[in-house]
N, C-alpha and C positions, 0 to 999 in steps of 0.2 A: 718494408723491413730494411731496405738499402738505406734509405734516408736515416734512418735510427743507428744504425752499423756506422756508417760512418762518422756519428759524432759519438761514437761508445769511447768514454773516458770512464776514467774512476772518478769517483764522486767528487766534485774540485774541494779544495783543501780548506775552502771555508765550510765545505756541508760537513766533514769530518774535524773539523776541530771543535775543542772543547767547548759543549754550551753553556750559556749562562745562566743565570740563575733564576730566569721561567721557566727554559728550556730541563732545566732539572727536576723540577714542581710538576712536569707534564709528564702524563697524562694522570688524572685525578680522578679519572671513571672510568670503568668500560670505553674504549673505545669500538667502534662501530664499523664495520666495511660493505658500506650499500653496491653490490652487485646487483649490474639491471640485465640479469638472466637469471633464466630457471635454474636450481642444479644442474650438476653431471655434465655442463658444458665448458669449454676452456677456460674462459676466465672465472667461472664457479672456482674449478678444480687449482688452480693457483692460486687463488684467496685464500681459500682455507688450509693448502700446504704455509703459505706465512701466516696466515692466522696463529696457528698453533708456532711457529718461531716468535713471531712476535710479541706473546702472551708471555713466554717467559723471558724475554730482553727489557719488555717495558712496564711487566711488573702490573698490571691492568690485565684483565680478558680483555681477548681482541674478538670482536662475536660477526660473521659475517651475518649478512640480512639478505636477501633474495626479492630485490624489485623489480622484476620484468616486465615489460610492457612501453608501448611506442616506441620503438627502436632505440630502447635506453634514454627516453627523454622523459619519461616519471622518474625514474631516481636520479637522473641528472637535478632537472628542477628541484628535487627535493635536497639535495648536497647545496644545489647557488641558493637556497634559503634557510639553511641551518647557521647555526651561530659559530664562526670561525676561529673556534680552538681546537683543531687536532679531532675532537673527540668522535666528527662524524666524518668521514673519508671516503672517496667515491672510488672503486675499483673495478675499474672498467676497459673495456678494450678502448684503445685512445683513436685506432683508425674508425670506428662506428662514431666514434665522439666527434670527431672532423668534420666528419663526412655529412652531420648533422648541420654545421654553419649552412654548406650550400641547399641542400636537398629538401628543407621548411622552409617553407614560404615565412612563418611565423613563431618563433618558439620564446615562451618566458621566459626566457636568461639568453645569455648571450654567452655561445660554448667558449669563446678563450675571455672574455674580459671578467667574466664572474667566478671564472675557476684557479684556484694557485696550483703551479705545478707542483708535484711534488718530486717524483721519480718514475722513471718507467719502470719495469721490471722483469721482463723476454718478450722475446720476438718467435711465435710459430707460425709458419704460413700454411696458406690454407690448401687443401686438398679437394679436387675433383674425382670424386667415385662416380659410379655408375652402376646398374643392376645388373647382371650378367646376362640376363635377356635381351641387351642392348646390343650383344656383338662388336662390340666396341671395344679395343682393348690398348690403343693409343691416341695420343690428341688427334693428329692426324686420321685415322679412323672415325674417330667421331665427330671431326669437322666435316668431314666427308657425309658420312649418315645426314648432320642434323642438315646442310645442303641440298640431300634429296628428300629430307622429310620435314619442311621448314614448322617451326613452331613444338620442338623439342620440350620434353619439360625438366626442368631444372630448381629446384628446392633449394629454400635458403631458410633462415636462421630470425628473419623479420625483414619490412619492408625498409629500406636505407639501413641494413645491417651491412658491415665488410663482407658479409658472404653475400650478400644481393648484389651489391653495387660491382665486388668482383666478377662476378656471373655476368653482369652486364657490360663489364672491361673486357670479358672474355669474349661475348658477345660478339662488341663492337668490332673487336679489332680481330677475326676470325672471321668476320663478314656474316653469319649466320643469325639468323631468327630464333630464337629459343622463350617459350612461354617459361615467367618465373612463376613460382607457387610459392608463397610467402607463410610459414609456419613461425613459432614462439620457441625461442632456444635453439641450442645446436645439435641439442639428442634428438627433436623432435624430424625433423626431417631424411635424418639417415631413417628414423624406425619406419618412415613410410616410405620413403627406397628399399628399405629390404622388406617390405611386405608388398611390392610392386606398384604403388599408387603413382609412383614418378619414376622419370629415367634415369635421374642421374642428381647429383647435390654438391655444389661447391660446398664441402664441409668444413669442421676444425680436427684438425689431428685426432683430440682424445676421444670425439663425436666417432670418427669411423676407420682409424686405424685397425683397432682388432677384429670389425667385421671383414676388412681386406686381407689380414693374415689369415683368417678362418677361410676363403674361398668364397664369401657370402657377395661381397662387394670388390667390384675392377679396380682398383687407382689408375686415373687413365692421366694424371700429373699433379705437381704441386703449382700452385699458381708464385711462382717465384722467376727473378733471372738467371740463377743457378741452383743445383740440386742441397737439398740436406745434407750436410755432415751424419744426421741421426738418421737419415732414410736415402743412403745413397742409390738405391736400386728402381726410385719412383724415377723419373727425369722431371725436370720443371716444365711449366708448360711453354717457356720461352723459346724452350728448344727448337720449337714449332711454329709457334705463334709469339711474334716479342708485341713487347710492353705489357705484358700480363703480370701482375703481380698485384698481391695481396696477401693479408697477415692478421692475425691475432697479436696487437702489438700493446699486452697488457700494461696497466701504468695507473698510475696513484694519483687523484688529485684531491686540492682541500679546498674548502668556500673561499674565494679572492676576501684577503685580509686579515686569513691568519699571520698570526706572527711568525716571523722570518727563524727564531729561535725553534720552531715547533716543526717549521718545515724542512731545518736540517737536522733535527735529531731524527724523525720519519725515515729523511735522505738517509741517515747514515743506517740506521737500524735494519732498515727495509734491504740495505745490500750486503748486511751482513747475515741475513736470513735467508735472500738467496742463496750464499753461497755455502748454506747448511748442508751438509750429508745428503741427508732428505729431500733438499727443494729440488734438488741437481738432479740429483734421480728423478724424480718426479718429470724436471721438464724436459731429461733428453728423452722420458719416453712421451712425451707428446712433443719430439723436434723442436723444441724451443728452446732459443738461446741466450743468455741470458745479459740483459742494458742492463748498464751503468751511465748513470749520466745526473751534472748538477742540473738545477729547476732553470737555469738561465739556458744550456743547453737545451732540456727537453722543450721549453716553449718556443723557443726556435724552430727546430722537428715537426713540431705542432703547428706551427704557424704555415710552412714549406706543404705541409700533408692536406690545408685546409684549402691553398690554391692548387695542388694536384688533382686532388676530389673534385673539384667544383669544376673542373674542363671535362673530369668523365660523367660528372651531371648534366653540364649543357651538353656534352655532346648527345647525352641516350634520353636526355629530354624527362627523366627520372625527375618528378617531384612529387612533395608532400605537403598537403594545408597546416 
């Protein structure tokens, strides 16, 4: 999330100024937003808060789709083979996108040379709950526990998802052994933490926030270097343990070679739907804040996050065929 924060500009002055005259003709159908998660998970749940902004700015239904499966690399592939006009858009967490370069041995496309950027669109970091059976009610507490009980288990969201790969940053740099358990989406692994199948789940905000307000689930930190604006009472887990950090750091891209004209009206459109009534609400209640940034920017971010990942792959020895 750091890394995005600090290039948060407003959109630069060419993604906002007046398009031309393809860029007005666009979009000419339905436009499309392939999310490679189940519902009900974060980056579900902000797709279709702009979906419905952007249906009525661009004059088109904006219709999400739900492709889940291999750690966002089926609807990735299917975005780097679509035809590069606007019409199909991949809306995806960008940090599971990265993280995808080092972690395959082998993947149809190539995550930054086949994708255009288009714009990110907030930043929530991720949260570690716990069951309340764990007895565990600070990082510290439960570095301690999983020390004397090594091979903890720890639920994530898919295998080289941000919530895996964080769980394994957490891991590493805590010194502690913790068995992962790899489930489909972000809903899915809180509902077997609170049905006691696991200890504990680096989550996403909107995944286990409200079972933590109800008593159901601990928040034992957010995996950040400092605490939330939206959730100042959790601590981050830096507090404790540094270099922990991880995020939900949703973002837009389109097949490499749409035109430039296409990809600043998006740009522009997409940040003025964020800053709708609705979207803002939507995302301080799942602590996410909201980027701004031109596509020359964001593939920068992109490029910095993709040699980050790949030191916390070789180091946890994390791969996938």
């Amino acid at each position: 999330m750091k890394r995005y924060s600090s290039c948060l500009v407003v959109a630069a002055l060419a993604a906002l100024a007046p398009a031309g005259a393809g860029a007005q003709a666009y979009p000419t159908k339905p436009v499309r937003l392939v999310v490679p998660f189940p519902p009900g998970g974060a980056t579900d749940t902000f797709s279709r808060t702009l979906a419905v902004e952007l249906t009525r700015s661009l004059g088109q239904q904006v219709l999400v789709e739900n492709r889940p499966g291999a750690g966002t690399t089926i609807a990735a592939d299917l975005i780097a083979k679509s035809p590069p006009d606007g019409h199909m858009l991949f809306f995806t967490d960008l940090s599971t996108h990265t993280i995808s370069s080092s972690i395959y041995s082998k993947l149809p496309y190539d995550p930054m040379r086949d994708f255009a950027p288009v714009t990110p669109v907030n930043s929530s970091p991720l949260l570690l709950v716990a069951h309340p059976s764990v007895n565990a009610k600070s990082v510290r507490e439960l570095v301690a526990l999983a020390k004397r009980n090594p091979g903890i288990t720890c639920g994530n969201s898919g295998i080289g998802t941000v919530t895996h790969m964080t769980a394994e940053k957490f891991s590493l740099r805590a010194g502690i052994n913790v068995t992962g358990v790899n489930y489909k989406g972000g809903a899915t692994p809180v509902i077997a933490l609170l049905g006691g199948e696991i200890a504990m789940v680096m989550a996403t905000v909107p995944a286990s926030i409200q079972h933590v307000r109800k008593g159901k689930l601990v928040a034992i930190g957010l995996a950040a270097e400092r605490r939330s604006p939206f959730l100042p009472d959790i601590p981050a887990i830096a507090e404790t343990v540094k270099g922990v950090d991880g995020a939900v750091i949703s973002g837009v891209l389109a097949p490499a070679g749409t035109p430039r004209s296409v990809i600043d009206r998006l740009n522009a459109e997409i940040a003025k739907a964020s800053d709708s009534p609705k979207a803002r609400e939507i995302f301080a209640a799942n602590a996410a804040e909201t980027l701004k940034m031109s596509p020359e920017d964001m593939r920068r971010a992109m490029e910095r996050d993709v040699a980050s990942w790949a030191e916390v792959v070789k180091a946890t020895g994390v791969r996938l065929q």
